[in-house]
C-alpha positions as CSV (number, residue, x, y, z in Angstrom):
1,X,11.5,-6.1,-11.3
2,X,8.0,-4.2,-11.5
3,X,7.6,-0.9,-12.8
4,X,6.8,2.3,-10.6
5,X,3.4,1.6,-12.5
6,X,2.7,-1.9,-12.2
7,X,3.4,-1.5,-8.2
8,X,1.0,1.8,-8.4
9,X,-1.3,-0.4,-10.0
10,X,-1.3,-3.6,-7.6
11,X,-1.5,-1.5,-4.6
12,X,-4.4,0.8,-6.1
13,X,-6.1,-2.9,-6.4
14,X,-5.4,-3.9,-2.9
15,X,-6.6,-0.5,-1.2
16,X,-9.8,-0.8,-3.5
17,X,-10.6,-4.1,-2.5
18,X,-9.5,-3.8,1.6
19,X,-10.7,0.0,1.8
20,X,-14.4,-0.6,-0.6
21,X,-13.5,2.6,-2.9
22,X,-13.5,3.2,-6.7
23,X,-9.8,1.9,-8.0
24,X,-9.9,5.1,-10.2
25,X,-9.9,7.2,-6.8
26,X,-6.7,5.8,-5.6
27,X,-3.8,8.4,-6.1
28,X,-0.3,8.3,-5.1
29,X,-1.2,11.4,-2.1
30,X,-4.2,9.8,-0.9
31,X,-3.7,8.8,2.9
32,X,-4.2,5.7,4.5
33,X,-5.3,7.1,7.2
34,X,-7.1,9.9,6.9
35,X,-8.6,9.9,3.6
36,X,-9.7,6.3,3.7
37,X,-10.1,6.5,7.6
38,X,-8.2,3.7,8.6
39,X,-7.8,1.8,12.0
40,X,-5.0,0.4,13.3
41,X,-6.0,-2.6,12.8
42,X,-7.1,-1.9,8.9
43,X,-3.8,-1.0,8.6
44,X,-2.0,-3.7,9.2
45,X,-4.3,-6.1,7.3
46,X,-3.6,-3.3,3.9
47,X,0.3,-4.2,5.0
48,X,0.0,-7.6,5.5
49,X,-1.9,-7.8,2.1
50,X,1.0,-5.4,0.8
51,X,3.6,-8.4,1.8
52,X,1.9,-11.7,0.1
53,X,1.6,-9.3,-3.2
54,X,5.0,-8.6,-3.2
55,X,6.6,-10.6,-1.2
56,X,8.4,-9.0,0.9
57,X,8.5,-8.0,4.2
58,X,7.4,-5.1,6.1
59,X,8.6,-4.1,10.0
60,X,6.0,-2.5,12.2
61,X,8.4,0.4,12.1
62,X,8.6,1.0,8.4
63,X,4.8,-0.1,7.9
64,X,4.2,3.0,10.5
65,X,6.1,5.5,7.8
66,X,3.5,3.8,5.5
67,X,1.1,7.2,5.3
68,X,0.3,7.4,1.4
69,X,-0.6,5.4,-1.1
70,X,2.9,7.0,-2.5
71,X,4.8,5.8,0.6
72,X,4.0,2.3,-0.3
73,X,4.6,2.5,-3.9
74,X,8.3,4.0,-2.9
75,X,8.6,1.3,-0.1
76,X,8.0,-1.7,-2.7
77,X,10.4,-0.4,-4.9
78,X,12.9,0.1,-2.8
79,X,12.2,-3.4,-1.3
80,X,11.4,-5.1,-4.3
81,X,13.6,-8.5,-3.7
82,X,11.7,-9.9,-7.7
């Protein structure tokens, strides 16, 4: 089972490399969607990405509760199946 910190720090990783901005500007109240101006369709590449890291699986519905960088982080613990 991963740490609060070590999921914080894998999806930091994935929203640097999918979104193109500074790993160090990833915080757990940043928003998918507006701060990092996401489309529909980036977001569900960033959940799909979320799903091979952790392996585990994300329903449209709960990927559309997915708002922060926080959200995920609780959502991965909660559905952490390691």
């Amino acid at each position: 089972m991963l740490t609060r910190e070590e999921v914080f720090s894998k999806v930091a990783e994935i929203i640097s490399n999918h979104f193109e901005i500074d790993e160090d500007k990833v915080t757990l109240g940043l928003s998918i969607k507006d701060d990092l101006n996401a489309d529909s369709i980036s977001i569900m590449e960033f959940v799909l990405e979320l799903e091979d890291e952790f392996g585990t699986e994300i329903s449209d519905d709960d990927a559309e509760k997915i708002g922060t960088v926080g959200a995920a982080v609780d959502y991965i613990m909660q559905n952490d199946k390691a």
